[in-house]
N, C-alpha and C positions, 0 to 999 in steps of 0.2 A: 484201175483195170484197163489193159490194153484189149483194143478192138482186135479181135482174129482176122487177120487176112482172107479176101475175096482170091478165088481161081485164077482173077486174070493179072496176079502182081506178074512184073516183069524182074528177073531175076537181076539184074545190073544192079537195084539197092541191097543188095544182100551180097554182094561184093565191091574191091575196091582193088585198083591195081596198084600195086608196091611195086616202082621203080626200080629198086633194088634188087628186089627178086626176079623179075620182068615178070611176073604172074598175078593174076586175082587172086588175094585169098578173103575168106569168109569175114564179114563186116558186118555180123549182125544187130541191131538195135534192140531186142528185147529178148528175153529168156525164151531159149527152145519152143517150151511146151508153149508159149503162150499163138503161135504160128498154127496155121490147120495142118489137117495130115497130106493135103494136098500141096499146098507150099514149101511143108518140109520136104518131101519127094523129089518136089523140083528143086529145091536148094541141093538136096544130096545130088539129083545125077547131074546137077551144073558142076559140081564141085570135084563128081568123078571123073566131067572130063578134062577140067582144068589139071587135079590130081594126075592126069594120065600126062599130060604133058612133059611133068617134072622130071624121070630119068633121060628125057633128051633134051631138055636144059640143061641139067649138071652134067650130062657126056657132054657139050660145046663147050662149058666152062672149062672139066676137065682140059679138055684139047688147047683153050687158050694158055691154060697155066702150065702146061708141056712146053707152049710154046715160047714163054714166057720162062720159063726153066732153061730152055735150050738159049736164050738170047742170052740172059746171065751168065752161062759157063764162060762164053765170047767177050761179055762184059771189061773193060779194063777202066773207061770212068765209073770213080766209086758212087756219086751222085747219081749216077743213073742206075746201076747197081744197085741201092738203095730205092731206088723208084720203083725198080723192079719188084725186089720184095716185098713191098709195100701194095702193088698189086695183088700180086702173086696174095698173100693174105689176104686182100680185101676180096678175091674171087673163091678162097677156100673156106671163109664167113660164109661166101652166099651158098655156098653148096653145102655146108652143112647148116643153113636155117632151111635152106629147101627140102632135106632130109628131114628136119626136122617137122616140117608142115605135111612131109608125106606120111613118115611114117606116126605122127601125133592123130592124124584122121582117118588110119586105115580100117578102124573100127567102124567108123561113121560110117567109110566107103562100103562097109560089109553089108549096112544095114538096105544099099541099095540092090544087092543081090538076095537079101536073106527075107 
């Protein structure tokens, strides 16, 4: 049986930052329920503001992979050419797992409004 968390956790164990993403997402140690109702609240509205952040992450990635598009037309080494794309893919992975983490929690996010 897990101990139920006291008022005063600070929310940092209950996130983790991915590199990848450049964002915290949720790293939780034990099943939902076993959390107080007060810790869950604060994991939801930590989560809603990180959650807020994500459509202006993926618009700067957007704007990279534009620009990253427009260097490839110009492109004539094919090695670099290939580097490009190869970006260009690894930045349109991150924008759809970030999509993916937005809209996978917007339930969650509801429950802090609801």
């Amino acid at each position: 049986m897990y101990k139920m968390e006291g008022r005063g956790e600070k929310m940092e164990r209950f996130f983790t930052y991915d590199n990848r993403l450049g964002i915290k997402i949720p790293a939780l140690e034990r099943e939902w329920t076993f959390y107080s109702e007060k810790v869950q609240q604060d994991i939801l509205l930590t989560w809603e503001s990180i959650r807020g952040q994500i459509p202006d992450k993926i618009q700067s990635l957007e704007k990279s992979i534009n620009q990253k598009q427009a260097a490839l037309e110009d492109e004539t080494n094919f090695i670099r050419s290939c580097e490009l794309n190869s970006e260009i893919g690894e930045l349109a992975s991150i924008i759809n797992d970030l999509w993916i983490w937005y809209r996978t929690n917007e339930e969650i996010s509801k429950k802090v409004h609801g």
